[in-house]
N, C-alpha and C positions, 0 to 999 in steps of 0.2 A: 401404526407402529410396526405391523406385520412387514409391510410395504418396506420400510426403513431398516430392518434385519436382513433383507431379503438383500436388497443393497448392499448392504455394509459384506454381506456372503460372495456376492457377485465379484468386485470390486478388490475385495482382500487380496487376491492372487495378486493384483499389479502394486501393491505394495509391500507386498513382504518381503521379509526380512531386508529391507532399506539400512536398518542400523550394522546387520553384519557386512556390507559393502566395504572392499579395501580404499583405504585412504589412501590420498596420494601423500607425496614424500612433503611433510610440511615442516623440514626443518627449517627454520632462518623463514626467508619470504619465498621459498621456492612456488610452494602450492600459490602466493598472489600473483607469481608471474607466469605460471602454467594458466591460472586463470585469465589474466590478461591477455593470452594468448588467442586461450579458447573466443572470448568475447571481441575481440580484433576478429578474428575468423565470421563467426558468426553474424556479427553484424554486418560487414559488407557481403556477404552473402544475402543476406536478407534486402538489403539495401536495392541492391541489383535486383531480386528478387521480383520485389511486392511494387504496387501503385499509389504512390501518392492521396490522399485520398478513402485506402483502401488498405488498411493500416492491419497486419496481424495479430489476432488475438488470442487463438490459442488452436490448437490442433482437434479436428473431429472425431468423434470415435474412430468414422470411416476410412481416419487419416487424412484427409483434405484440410486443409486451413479454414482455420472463422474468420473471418477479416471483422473489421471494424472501421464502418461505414463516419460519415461525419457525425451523426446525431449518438453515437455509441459512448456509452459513458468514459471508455479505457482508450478512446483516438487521440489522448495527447501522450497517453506512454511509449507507443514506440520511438516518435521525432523524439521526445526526453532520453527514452534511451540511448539514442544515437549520440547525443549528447555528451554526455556523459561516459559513451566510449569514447568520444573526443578527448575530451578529461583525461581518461585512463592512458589512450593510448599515445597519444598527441598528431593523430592521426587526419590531416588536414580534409582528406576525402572522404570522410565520416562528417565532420564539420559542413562539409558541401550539400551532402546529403541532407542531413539534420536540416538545414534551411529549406531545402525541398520538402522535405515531407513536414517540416513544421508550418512555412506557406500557403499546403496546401488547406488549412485548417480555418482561414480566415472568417468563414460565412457563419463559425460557430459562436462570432460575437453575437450574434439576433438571437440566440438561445437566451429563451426567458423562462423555462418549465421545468426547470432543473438547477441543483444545486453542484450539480455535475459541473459546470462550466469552470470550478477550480480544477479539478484532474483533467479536466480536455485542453485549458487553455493556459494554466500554472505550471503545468510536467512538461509543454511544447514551445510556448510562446515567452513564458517567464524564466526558462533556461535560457533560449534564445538569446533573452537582451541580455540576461545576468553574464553569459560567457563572452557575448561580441560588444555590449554595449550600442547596437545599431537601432537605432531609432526609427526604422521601419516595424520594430513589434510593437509599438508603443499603443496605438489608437488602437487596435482587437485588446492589448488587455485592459486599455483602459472603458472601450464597451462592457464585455465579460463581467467586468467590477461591476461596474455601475448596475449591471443586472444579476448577479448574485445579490448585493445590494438591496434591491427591493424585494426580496424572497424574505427579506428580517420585516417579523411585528414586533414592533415594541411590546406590544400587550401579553403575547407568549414569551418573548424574549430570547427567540432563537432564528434561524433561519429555516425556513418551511423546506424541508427535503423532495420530497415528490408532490406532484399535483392530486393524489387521491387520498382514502380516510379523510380524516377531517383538516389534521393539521400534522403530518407525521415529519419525524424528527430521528433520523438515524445516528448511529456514532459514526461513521462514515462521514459523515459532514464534520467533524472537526478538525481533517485532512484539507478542508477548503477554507479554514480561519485563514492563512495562511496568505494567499493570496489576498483577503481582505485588509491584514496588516503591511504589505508590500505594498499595496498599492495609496493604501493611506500616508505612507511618507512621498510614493512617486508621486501620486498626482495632488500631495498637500488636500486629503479631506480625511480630517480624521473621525468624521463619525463614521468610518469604513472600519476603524481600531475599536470606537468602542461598540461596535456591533458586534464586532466578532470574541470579545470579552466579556459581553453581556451572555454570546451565544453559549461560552465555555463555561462562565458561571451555571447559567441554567441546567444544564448539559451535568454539570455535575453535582446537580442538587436533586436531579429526578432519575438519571439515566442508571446509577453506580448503587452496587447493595455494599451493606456491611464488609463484601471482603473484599471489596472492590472492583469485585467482577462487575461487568457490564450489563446490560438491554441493549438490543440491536435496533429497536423503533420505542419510543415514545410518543403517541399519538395526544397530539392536544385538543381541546376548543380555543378556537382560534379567535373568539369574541373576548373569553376571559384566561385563559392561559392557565388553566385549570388540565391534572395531566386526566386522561379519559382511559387510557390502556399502554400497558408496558408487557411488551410481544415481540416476538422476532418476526423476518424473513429469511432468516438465514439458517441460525442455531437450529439442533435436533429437538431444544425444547424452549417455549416464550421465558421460561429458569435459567436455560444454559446457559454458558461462558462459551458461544461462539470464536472462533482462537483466531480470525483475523477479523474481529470484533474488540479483541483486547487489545491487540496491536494496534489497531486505528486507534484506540483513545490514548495508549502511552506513546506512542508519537503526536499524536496533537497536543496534550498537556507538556508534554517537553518542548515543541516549539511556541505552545502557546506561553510559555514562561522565557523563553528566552529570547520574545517580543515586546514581554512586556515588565519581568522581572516580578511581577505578583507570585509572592511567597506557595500561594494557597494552590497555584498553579504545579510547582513545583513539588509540593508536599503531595497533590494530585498522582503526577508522574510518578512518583517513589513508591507510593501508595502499590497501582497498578502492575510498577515493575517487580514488585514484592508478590504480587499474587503470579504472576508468571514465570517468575525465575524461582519460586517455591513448590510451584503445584506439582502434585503427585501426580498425577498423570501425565507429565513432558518427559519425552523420550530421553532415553539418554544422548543420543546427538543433539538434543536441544531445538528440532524440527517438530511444529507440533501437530498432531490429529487435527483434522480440519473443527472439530467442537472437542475441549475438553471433558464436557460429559456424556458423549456416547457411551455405550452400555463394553463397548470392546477394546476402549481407547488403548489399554496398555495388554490385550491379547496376543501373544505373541506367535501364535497359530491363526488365527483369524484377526488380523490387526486392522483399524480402520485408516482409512486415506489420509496419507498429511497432507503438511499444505504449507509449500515451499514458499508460498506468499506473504503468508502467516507470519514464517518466518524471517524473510525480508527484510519487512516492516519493523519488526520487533527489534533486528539485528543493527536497523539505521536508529533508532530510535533511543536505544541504549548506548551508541555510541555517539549521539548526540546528548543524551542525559548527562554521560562521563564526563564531557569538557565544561559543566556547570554546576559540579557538585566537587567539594572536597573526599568524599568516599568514593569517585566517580571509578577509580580501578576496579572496581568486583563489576560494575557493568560495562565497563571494556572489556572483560575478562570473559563474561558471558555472550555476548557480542560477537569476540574474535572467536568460540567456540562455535557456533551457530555458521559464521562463515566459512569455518574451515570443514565444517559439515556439509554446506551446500556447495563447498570447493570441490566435494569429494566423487568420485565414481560413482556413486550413490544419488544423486541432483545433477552435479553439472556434466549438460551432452556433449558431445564429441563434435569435432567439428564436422559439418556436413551434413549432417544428422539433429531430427527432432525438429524441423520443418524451420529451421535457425532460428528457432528459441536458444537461449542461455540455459533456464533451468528448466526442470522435468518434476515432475510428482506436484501439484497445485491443485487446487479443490474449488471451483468457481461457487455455483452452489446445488452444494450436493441433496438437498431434498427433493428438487426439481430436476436431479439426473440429468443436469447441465455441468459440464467443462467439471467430470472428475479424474483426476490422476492425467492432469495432460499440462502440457507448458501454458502458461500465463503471463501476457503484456505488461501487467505489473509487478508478476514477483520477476520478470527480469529489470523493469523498474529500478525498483528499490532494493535489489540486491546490488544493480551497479551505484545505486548513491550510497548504502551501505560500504560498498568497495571506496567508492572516492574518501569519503567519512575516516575510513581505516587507515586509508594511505597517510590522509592530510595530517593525523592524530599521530602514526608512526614515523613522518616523514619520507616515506617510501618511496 
């Protein structure tokens, strides 16, 4: 725990005082199309930039880029990104690009040792056809599935997240339901659907305490599906509410409801989104500490690391909740707060600058003194399908 103070002391300088940063002008849509601007910018800089391949993941202490090789859990967020700046911008040679580095991705259908294969091959290849419709992504994600797929025991009733412990089972995998319900209507096999319903039942019968907070691993036996240990990898404790631990489940419980229309799914999400949009410890911009129960969370001399990913997630996630609930305006409302947070001086980089990430301040995992307080593949991600989300809800 010494080690982990020591940290959180080291670290404090590059986060402070984040909340007193000037906002930009957000009247009307101004601050969405200063953003838009910034991310047209950034992304064809980066575009040019990096290799195929050899996909950016986040910036080194030393300042040098991490790339993200094929086998890398985060290699389908940048082509998705690109994506999705297409989206934004209607930017055709962003589109060109996106095919290129989404292409270069193919070999990741033979990936069988991972539950990864939804964010490498869902955020790249599943955009891909969802915007062009072109039937060359077809056979990688129909690979991919079929080998997510076999990762589910019936007997545990979830899908096996990594190949070590005995049977472990992160909330992070509920990000990859996802792709198992898409592909069960594409390629007409739906025990693809109820796997991945089975997975979220279970998922919410063992992962979830009383307040809804989360576990970031649930380890099973894998003969009887009996839980063995509930512990993190991530969170400052195996107790904590890890904060892009909560945002993976209330985005998976909101798409997993509005997959399948199961009530109990949805009462899930509301559940979740009530402990986050509640919690004493969320900053006033609505950006959260990378774990809700650090010992410094709400220090405002010694503050601990947010984690602009965190809040990404959270911020897509809510504004997909909105459009499937009749009270869905208080989570638009908290949503649009959150991006106009991350819109601000404060998160999003300038163009040229921050090695062409999008946002700045991200917390990889912070125990292991990997990728803190630097730009992140996927909170630029899911900041920009948050943006599209926004737009499509405001008509923008």
């Amino acid at each position: 725990m010494k080690k982990i103070c020591h940290l959180f002391l080291a670290f404090s300088t590059l986060t402070l005082s984040l909340s007193a940063q000037p906002m930009r002008d957000d009247s009307s849509s101004a601050w969405f199309k200063n953003t838009t601007e910034v991310i047209h910018s950034q992304l064809n800089k980066a575009a040019e930039t990096y290799q195929p391949g050899k996909n950016p993941r986040s910036i080194n202490p030393d300042g040098t880029i991490r790339l993200a090789g094929l086998t890398d859990w985060t290699t389908g967020f940048f082509p998705g990104t690109l994506w999705y700046g297409y989206e934004l911008t209607g930017d055709k040679a962003l589109a060109e690009k996106a095919k290129i580095f989404t292409l270069a991705l193919d070999s990741i259908r033979n990936i069988k040792n991972t539950h990864d294969v939804g964010f490498m091959l869902f955020c790249s290849y599943g955009n891909a056809y969802r915007i062009t419709g072109d039937r060359v992504y077809l056979p990688v994600l129909a690979d991919g599935a079929a080998n997510l797929y076999a990762r589910f025991n019936p007997k545990v009733g979830t899908i096996r997240s990594w190949d070590w412990l005995h049977y472990p089972v992160i909330i992070d995998n509920m990000m990859n339901l996802e792709y198992l319900y898409w592909s069960a209507n594409q390629f007409k096999n739906p025990k693809y659907a109820a796997a991945a319903s089975t997975h979220a039942l279970t998922t919410m019968k063992n992962h979830f305490r009383k307040d809804y907070s989360s576990y970031h691993v649930v380890d099973y036996d894998p003969q009887t599906g009996k839980v063995l240990r509930k512990m993190t990898h991530q969170g400052v404790t195996d107790d904590s509410a890890w904060a892009r631990g909560q945002a993976w489940g209330l985005y998976g419980y909101t798409m997993c409801y509005a997959n399948t229309k199961n009530p109990q799914f949805l009462k899930q999400a509301k559940n979740i989104a009530s402990f986050i949009m509640n919690h004493p410890r969320m900053p006033k911009d609505k950006v959260p500490v990378w774990d809700f129960d650090v010992h410094n969370a709400m220090d405002t001399d010694v503050p601990a690391p947010r984690d602009a990913s965190a809040a990404a997630v959270i911020a897509s996630g809510l504004l997909d909740l909105s459009t499937q609930v009749k009270d869905g305006k208080i989570y638009f409302d908290y949503a649009e707060d959150i991006l106009k947070s991350l819109s601000s001086d404060a998160y999003l980089a300038k163009p040229g600058e921050n090695g062409y990430f999008i946002l700045k301040h991200s917390v990889g995992a912070f125990l292991y003194n990997s990728e803190i307080d630097t730009p992140l593949d996927y909170a630029d991600y899911y900041y920009l399908e948050a943006l599209k989300r926004y737009a499509s809800i405001k008509k923008i």
